[in-house]
Every structure is written in structure tokens, then in C-alpha cells.
PDB file with SEQRES, HELIX, SHEET and CRYST1 records, atoms N, CA, C and O in Angstrom:
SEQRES   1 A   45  UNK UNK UNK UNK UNK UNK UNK UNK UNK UNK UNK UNK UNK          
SEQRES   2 A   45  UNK UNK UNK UNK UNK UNK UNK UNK UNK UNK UNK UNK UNK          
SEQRES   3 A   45  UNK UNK UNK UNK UNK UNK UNK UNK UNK UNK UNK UNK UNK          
SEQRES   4 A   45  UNK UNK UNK UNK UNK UNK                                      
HELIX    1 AA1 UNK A    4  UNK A   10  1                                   7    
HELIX    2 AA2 UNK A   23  UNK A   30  1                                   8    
CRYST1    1.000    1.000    1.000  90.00  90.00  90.00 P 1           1          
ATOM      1  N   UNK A   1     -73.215  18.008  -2.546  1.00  0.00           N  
ATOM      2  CA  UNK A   1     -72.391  16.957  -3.117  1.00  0.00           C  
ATOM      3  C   UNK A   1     -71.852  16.078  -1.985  1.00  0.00           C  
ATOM      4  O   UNK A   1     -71.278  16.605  -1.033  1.00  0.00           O  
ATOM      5  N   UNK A   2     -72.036  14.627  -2.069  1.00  0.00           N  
ATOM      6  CA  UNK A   2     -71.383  13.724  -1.024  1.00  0.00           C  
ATOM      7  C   UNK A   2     -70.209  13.317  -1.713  1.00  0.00           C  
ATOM      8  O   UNK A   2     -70.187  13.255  -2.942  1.00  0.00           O  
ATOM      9  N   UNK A   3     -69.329  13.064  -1.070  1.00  0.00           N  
ATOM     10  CA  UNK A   3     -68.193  12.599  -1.299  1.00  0.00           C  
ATOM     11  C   UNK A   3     -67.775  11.251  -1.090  1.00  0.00           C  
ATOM     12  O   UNK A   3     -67.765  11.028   0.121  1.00  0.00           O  
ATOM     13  N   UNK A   4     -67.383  10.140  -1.839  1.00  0.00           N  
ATOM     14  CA  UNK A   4     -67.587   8.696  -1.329  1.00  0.00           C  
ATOM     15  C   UNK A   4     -66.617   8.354  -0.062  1.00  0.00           C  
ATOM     16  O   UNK A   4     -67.230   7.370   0.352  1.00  0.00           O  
ATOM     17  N   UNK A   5     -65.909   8.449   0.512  1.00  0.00           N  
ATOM     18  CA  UNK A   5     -65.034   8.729   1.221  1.00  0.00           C  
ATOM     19  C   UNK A   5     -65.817   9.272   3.112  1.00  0.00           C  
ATOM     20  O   UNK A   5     -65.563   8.814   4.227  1.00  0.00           O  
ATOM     21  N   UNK A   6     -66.660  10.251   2.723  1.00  0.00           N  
ATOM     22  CA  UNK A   6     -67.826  10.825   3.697  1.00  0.00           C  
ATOM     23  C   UNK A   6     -68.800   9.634   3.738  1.00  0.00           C  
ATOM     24  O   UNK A   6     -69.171   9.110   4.788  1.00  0.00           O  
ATOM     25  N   UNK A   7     -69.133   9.300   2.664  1.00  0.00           N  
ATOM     26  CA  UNK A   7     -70.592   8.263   2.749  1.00  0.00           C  
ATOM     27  C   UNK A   7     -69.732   7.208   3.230  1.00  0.00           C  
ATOM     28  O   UNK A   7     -70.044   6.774   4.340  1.00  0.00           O  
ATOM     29  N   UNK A   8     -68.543   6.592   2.570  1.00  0.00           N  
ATOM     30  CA  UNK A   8     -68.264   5.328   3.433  1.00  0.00           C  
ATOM     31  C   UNK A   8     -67.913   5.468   4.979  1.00  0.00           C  
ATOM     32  O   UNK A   8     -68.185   4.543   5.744  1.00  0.00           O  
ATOM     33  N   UNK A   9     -67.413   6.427   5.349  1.00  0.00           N  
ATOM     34  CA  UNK A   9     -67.056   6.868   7.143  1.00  0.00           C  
ATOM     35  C   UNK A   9     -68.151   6.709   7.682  1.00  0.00           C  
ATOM     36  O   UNK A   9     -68.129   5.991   8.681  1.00  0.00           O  
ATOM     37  N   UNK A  10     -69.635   7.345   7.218  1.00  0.00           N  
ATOM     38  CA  UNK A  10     -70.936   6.974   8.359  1.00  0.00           C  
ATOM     39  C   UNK A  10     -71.279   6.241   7.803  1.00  0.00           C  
ATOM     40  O   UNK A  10     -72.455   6.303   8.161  1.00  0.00           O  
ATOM     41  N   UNK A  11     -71.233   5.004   6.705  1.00  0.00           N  
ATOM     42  CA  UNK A  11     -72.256   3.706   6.834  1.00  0.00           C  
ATOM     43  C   UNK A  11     -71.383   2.497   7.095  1.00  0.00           C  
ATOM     44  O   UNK A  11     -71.662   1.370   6.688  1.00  0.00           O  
ATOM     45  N   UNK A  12     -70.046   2.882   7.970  1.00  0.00           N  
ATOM     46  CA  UNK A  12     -68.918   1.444   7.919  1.00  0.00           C  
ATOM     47  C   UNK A  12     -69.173   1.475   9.560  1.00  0.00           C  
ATOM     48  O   UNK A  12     -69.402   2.606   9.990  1.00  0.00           O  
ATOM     49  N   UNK A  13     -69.168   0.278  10.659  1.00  0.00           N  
ATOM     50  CA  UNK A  13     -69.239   0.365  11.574  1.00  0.00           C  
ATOM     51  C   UNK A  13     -67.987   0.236  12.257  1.00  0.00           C  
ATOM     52  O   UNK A  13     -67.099  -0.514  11.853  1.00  0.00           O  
ATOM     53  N   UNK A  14     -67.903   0.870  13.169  1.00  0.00           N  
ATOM     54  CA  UNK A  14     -66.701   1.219  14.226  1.00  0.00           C  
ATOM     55  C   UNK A  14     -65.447   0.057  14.010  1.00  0.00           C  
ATOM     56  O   UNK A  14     -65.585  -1.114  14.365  1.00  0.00           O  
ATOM     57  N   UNK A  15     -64.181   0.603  13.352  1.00  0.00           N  
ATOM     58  CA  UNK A  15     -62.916  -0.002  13.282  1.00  0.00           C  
ATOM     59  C   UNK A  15     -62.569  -0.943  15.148  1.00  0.00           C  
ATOM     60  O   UNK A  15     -61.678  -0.252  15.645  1.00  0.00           O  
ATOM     61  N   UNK A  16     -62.728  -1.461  15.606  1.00  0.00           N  
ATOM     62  CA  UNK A  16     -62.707  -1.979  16.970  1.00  0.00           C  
ATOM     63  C   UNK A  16     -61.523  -2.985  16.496  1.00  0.00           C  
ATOM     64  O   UNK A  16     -61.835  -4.140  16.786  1.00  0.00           O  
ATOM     65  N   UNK A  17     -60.263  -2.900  15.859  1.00  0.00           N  
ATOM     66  CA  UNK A  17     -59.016  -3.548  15.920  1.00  0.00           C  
ATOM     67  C   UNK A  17     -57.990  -2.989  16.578  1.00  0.00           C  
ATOM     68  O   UNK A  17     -57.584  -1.838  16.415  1.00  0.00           O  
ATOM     69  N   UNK A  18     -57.370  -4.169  17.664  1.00  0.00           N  
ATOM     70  CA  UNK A  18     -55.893  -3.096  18.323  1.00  0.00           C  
ATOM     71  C   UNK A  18     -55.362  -2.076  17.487  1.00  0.00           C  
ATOM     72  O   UNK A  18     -55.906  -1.989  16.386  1.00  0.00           O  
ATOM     73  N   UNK A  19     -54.876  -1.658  17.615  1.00  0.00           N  
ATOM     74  CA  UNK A  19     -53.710  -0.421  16.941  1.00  0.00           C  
ATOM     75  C   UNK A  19     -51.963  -1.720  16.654  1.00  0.00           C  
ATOM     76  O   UNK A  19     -51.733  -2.502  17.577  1.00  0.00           O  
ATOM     77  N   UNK A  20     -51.410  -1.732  15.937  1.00  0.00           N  
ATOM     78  CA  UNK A  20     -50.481  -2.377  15.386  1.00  0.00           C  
ATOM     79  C   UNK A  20     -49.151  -2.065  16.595  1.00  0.00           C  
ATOM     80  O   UNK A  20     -48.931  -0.898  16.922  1.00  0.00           O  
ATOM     81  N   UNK A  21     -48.347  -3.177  17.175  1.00  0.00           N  
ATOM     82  CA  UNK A  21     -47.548  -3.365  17.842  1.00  0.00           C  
ATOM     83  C   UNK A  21     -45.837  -2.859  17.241  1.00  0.00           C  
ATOM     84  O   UNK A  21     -45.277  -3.822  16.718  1.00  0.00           O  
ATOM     85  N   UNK A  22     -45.311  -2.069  17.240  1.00  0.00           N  
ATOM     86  CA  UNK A  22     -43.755  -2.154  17.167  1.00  0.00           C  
ATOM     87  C   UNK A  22     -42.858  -2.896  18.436  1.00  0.00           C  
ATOM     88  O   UNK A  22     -41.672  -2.595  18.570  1.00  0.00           O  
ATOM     89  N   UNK A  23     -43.569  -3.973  19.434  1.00  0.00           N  
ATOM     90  CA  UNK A  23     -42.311  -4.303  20.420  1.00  0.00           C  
ATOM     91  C   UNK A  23     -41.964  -5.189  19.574  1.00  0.00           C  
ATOM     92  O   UNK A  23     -41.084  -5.763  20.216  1.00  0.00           O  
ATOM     93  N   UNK A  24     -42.037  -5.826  18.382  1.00  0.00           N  
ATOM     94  CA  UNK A  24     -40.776  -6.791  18.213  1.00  0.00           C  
ATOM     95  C   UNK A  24     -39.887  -6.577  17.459  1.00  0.00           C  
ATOM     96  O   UNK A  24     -39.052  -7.455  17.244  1.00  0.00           O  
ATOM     97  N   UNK A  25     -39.821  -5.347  16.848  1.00  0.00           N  
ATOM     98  CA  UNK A  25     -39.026  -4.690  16.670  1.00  0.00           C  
ATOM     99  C   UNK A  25     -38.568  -3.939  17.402  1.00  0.00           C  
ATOM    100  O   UNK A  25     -37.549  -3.496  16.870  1.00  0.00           O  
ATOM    101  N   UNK A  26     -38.701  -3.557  18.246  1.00  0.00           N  
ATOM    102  CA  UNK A  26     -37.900  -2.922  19.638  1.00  0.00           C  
ATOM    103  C   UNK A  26     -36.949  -3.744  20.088  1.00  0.00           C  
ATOM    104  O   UNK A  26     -35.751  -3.497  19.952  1.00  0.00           O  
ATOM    105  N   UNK A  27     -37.525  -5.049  20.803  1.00  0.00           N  
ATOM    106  CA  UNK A  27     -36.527  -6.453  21.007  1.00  0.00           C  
ATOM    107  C   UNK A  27     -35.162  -6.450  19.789  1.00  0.00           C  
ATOM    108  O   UNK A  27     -33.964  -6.528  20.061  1.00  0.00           O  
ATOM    109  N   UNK A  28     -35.812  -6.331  18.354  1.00  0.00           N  
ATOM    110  CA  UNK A  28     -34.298  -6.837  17.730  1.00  0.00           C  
ATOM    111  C   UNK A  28     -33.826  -5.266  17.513  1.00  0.00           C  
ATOM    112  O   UNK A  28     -33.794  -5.271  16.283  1.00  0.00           O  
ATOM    113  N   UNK A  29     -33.501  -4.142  17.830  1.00  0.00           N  
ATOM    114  CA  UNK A  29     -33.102  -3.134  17.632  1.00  0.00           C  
ATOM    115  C   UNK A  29     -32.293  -3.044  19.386  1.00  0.00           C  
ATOM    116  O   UNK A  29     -31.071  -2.896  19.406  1.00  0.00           O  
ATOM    117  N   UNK A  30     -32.615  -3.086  19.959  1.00  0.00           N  
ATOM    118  CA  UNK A  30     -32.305  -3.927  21.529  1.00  0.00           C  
ATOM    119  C   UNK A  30     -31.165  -4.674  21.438  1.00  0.00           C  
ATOM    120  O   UNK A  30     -30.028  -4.351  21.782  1.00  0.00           O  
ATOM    121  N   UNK A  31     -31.499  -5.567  21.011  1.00  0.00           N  
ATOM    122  CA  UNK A  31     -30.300  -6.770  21.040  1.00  0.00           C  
ATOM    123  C   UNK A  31     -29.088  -6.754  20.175  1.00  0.00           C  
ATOM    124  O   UNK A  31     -27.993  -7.262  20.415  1.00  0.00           O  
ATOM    125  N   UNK A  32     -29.616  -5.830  18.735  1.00  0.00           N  
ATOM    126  CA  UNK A  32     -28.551  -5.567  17.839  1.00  0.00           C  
ATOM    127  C   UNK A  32     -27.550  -4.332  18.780  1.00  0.00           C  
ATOM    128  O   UNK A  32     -26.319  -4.335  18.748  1.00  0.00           O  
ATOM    129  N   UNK A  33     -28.277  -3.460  19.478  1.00  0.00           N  
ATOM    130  CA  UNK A  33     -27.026  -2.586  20.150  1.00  0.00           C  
ATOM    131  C   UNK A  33     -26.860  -3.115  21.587  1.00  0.00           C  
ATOM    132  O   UNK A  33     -26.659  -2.323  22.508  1.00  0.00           O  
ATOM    133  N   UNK A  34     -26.916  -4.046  21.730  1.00  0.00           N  
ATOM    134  CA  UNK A  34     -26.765  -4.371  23.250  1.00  0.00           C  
ATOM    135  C   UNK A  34     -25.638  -5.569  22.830  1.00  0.00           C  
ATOM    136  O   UNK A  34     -25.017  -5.978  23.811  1.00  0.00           O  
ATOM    137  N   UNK A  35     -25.297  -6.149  21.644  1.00  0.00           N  
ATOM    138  CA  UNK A  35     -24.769  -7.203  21.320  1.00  0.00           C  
ATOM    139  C   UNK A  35     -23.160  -7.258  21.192  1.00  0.00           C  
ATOM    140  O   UNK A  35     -22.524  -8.021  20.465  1.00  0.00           O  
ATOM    141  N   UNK A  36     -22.684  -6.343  22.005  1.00  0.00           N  
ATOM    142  CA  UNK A  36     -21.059  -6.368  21.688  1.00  0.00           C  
ATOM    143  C   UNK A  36     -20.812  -5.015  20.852  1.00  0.00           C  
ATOM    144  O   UNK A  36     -21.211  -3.864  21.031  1.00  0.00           O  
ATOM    145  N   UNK A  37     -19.877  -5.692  19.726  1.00  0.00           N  
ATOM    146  CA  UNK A  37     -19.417  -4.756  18.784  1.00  0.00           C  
ATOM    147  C   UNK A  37     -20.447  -4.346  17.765  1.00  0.00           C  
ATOM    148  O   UNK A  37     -20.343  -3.185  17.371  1.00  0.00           O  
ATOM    149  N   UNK A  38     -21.589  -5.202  17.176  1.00  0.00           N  
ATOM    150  CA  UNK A  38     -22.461  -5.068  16.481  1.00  0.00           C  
ATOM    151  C   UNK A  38     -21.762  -4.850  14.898  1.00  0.00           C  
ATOM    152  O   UNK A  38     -20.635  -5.257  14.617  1.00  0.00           O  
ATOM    153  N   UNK A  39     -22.586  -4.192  14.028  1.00  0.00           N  
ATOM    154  CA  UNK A  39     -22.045  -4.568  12.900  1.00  0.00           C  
ATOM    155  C   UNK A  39     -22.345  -2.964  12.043  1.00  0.00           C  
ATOM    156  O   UNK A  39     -23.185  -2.130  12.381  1.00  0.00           O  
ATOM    157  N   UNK A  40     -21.633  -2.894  11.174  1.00  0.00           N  
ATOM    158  CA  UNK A  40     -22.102  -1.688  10.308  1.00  0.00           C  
ATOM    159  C   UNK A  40     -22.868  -1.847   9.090  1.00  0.00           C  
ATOM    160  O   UNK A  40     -22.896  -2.932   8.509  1.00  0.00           O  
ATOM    161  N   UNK A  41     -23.417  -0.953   8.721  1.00  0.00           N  
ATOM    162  CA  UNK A  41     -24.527  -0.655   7.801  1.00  0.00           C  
ATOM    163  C   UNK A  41     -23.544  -1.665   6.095  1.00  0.00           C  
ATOM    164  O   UNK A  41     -22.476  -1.403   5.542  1.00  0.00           O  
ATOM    165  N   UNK A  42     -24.464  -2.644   5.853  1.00  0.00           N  
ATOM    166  CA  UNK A  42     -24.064  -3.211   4.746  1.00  0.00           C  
ATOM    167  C   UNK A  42     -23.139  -4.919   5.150  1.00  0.00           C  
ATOM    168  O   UNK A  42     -22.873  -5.934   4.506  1.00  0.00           O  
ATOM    169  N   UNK A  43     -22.959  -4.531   6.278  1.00  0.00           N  
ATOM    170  CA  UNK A  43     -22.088  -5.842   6.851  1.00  0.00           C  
ATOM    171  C   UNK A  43     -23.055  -6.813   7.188  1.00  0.00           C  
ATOM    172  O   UNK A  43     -24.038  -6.725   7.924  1.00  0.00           O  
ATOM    173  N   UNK A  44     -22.442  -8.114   6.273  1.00  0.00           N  
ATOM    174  CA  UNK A  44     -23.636  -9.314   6.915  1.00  0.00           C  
ATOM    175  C   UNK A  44     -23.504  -9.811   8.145  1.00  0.00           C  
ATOM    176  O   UNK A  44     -22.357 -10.027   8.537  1.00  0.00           O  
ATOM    177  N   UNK A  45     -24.817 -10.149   9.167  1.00  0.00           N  
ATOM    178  CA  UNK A  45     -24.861 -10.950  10.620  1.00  0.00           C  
ATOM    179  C   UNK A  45     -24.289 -12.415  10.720  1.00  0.00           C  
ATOM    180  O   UNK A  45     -24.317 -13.016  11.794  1.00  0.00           O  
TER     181      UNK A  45                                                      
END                                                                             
């Protein structure tokens, strides 16, 4: 029994896309605690 899942893995050719970035979210997680007093959960910016 093949499984479609198996058949699509060997007839799709090699995924060759970066891997997905989190620095710009690093930057605003950064700046929100680097920013003074900052703000609490529910409080608008």
C-alpha cells in the first residue's frame, strides 16, 4: 500500500526555500523592553 503523502515526498523536487526569519520580531520585542517603562498586557501604545 502507498500512501499519498510517501508518493508525493519522492515525486516533488527538493524544497530549496530559506527557512522563515523571526529577526523582526526580535527588533520589536527589543525595543518594547528596552523602551523605558513599557506598558502592560492590555494597555494601548
Amino acid at each position: 500500500m502507498t500512501f499519498l503523502a510517501d508518493y508525493r515526498l519522492t515525486h516533488l523536487p527538493p524544497d530549496t526555500r530559506p527557512l522563515p526569519s523571526v529577526a523582526a520580531y526580535d527588533q520589536l520585542l527589543n525595543r518594547r523592553h528596552s523602551g523605558g517603562r513599557g506598558t502592560s498586557q492590555g494597555e494601548a501604545t
